[in-house]
C-alpha positions in Angstrom: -7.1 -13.1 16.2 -10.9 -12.2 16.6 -13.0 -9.6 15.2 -11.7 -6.7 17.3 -8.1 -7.3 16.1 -8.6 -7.7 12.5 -10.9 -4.2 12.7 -8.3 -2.0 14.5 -5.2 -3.4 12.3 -8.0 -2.4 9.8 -8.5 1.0 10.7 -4.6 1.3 11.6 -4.1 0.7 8.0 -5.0 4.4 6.7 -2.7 5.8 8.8 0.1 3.7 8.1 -0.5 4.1 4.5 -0.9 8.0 5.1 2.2 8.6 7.1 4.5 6.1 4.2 2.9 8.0 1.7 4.1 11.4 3.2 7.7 10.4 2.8 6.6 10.1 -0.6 4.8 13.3 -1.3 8.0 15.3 0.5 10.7 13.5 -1.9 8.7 12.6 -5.2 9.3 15.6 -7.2 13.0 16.6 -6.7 13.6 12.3 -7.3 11.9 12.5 -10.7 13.0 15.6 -12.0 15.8 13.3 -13.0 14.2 10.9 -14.6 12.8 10.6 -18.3 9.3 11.5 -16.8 8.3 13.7 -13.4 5.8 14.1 -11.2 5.0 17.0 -9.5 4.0 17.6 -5.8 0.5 18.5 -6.6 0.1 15.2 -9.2 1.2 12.8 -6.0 -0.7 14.4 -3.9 -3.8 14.4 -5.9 -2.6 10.9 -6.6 -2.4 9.9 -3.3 -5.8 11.3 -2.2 -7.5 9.4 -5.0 -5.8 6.1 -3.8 -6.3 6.7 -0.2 -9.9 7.2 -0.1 -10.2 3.9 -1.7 -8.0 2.2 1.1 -10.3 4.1 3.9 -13.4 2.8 2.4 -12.5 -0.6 2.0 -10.7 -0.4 5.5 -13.7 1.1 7.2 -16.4 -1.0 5.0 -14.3 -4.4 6.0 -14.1 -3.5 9.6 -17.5 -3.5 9.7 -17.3 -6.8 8.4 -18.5 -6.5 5.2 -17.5 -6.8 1.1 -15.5 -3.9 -0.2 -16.2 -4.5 -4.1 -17.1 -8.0 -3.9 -14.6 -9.2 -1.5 -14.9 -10.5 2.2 -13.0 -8.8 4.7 -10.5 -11.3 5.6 -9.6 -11.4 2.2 -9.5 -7.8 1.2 -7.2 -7.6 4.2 -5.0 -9.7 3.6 -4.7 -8.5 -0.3 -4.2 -5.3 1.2 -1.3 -6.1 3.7 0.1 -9.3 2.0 -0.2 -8.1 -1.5 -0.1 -5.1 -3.0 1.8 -3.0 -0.4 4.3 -5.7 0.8 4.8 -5.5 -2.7 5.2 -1.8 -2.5 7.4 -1.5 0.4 9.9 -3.9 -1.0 9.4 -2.4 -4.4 10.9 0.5 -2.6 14.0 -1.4 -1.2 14.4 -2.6 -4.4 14.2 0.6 -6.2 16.9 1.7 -3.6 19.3 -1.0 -4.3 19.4 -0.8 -7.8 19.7 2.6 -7.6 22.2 2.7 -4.9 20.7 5.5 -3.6 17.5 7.0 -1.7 14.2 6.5 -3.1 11.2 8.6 -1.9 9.0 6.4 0.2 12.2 3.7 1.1 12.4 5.1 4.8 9.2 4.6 5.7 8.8 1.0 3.8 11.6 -0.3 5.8 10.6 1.5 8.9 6.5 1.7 9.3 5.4 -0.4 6.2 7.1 -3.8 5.5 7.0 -4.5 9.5 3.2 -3.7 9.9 2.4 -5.7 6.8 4.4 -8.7 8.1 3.0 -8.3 11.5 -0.7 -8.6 10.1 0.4 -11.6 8.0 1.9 -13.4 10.6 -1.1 -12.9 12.6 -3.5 -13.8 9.5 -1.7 -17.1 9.0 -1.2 -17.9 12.8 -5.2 -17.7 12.9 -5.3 -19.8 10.3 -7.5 -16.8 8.5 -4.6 -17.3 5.4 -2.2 -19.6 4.2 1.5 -19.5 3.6 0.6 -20.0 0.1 -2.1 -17.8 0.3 0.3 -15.0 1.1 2.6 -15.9 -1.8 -0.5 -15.3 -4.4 -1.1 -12.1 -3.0 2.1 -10.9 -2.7 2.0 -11.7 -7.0 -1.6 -10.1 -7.1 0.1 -7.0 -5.3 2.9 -6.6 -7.6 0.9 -7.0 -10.8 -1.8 -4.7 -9.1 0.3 -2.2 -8.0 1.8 -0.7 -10.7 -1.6 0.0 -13.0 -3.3 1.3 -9.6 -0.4 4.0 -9.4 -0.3 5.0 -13.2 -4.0 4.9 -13.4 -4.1 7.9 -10.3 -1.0 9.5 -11.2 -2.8 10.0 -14.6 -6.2 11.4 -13.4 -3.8 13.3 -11.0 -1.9 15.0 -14.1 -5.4 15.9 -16.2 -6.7 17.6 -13.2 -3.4 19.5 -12.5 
């Protein structure tokens, strides 16, 4: 794939992330005033911030190909992409489903996120950079990961609102 691809799918990331998470941010609160907790506009988007600065650096730190806390770039890549938001995008779709109805963020998963993610993967394991079972573990890492990454912000999100 070289080092050129791997930094602009890298720096492409941000925005992919950005414009998924703006679905959210436009759909959160009216979703979860009908649920046993909510979340307010200013909470996701406080949220959100918190989690996408971490994404640019670690985008931007691994396209200059180097460690983002501890982990090589290829790796924090493909954790990235194959794990925890493949896991988010079809936590979405699955959210929908069993639901049977619209989910904020389920657009965008299905439209912008799940293909990008399986585009980088299938370009990761085509240049041998990751396995096939490879991708499995991080698609478990991301689902484990995901959930206490989201919490964790939406809670600093809430104490600062």
């Amino acid at each position: 794939m070289g080092v050129s691809k791997i930094k602009s799918l890298l720096l492409i990331f941000p925005i992919v992330f950005l414009i998924h998470d703006l679905e959210e941010i436009a759909t959160v609160e009216n979703f979860t005033m009908k649920l046993p907790f909510s979340v307010s506009t200013e909470e996701f988007i406080i949220a959100f911030i918190l989690l996408w600065i971490i994404v640019v650096i670690g985008c931007v730190t691994a396209a200059n190909n180097k460690r983002f806390i501890g982990i090589l770039p290829i790796k924090f890549f493909a954790l990235l992409v194959a794990g925890i938001f493949l896991a988010n995008g079809i936590g979405h779709v699955v959210q929908s489903v069993i639901f049977k109805k619209y989910v904020p963020g389920v657009i965008t998963a299905v439209v912008i996120l799940i293909p990008f993610c399986l585009y980088c993967i299938r370009k990761l394991v085509l240049e041998n950079l990751i396995t096939p079972k490879q991708v499995g573990v991080y698609l478990l890492v991301g689902f484990i990961l995901q959930t206490p990454f989201a919490l964790i912000s939406l809670l600093i999100a809430k104490f600062i609102v």
